[in-house]
N, C-alpha and C positions, 0 to 999 in steps of 0.2 A: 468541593471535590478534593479528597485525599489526594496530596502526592508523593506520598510513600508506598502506594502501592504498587505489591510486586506483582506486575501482567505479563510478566515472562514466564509465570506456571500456567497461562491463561491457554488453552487448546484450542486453533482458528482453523479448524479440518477444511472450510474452503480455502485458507492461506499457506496450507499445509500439501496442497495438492499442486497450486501454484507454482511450488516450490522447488517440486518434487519432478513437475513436467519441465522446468529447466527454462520454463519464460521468459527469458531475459530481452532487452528490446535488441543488442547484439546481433540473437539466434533468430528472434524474428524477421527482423527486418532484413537479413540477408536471404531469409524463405519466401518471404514476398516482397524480393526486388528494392526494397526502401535503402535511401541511399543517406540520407541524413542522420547524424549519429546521435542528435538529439532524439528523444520519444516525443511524440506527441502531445503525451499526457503530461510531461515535466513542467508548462508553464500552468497548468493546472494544478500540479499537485504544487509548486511554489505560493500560487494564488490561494490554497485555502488552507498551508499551512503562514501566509501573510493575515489572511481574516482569521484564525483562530489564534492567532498572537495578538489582534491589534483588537480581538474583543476580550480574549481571554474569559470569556465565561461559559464555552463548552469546555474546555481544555486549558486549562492554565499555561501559560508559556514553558514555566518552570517542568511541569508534568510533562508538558508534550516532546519539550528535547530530552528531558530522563526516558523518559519510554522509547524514544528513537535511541539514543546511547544504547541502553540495557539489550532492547531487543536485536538492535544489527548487532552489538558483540554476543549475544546470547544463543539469541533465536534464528537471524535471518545474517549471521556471519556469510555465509557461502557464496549471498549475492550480491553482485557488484550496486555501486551506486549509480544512478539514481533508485536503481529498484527497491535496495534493502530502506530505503526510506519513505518510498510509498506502503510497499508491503508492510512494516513500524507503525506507519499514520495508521493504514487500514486497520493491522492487529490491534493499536491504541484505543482506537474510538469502538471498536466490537468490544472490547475487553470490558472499556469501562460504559458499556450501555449507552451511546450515544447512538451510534446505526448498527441495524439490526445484519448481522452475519447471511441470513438468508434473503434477504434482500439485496443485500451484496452480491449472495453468489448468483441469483438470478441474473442482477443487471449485469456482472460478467459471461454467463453461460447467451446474453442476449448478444454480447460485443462481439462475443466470440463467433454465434450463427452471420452475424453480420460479417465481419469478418470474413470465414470463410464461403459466404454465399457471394463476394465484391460487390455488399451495400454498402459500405463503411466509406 
């Protein structure tokens, strides 16, 4: 897998809407009561970008912190950390065909039903 590629021209219209709604764990968590500053998702997303360093053959190490570089200064500048580096990983691995964009945005439009229905 190249890592010279530039995935910052790469158009992520579900990460782009994301984006656009102002998601941040901040804005949420004071709309539904959450009082911990950490997300949820943070030891998650640490955990599978620890397994994609430590196998290195979805994602090259080297690739996968250039694409986090490039895209929070590029792409996802506006959003605070830890977000712009989830939303990075997710851009990354859509960009370069590893998981599929629309299956992404399904299993978020699912978090989201949950979410707002208090299955979650």
């Amino acid at each position: 897998m190249s890592t010279d590629q530039n995935i910052t021209t790469v158009a992520v219209p579900s990460l782009q809407q994301l984006v656009a709604r102002g998601e941040v764990w901040s804005r949420m968590a004071a709309e539904y009561g959450v009082t911990n500053p950490v997300p949820p998702w943070k030891s998650s997303l640490d955990g599978m970008c620890e397994a994609l360093d430590r196998e290195g053959a979805t994602l090259e190490l080297l690739a996968r912190r250039n694409d986090e570089d490039r895209l929070s200064e590029k792409v996802y500048r506006n959003l605070p950390y830890p977000e712009n580096q989830l939303v990075a990983l997710a851009h990354s691995l859509i960009a370069r065909n590893v998981i599929d964009e629309a299956a992404l945005a399904d299993r978020m439009r699912e978090v989201r039903r949950r979410l707002e229905a208090g299955d979650a």
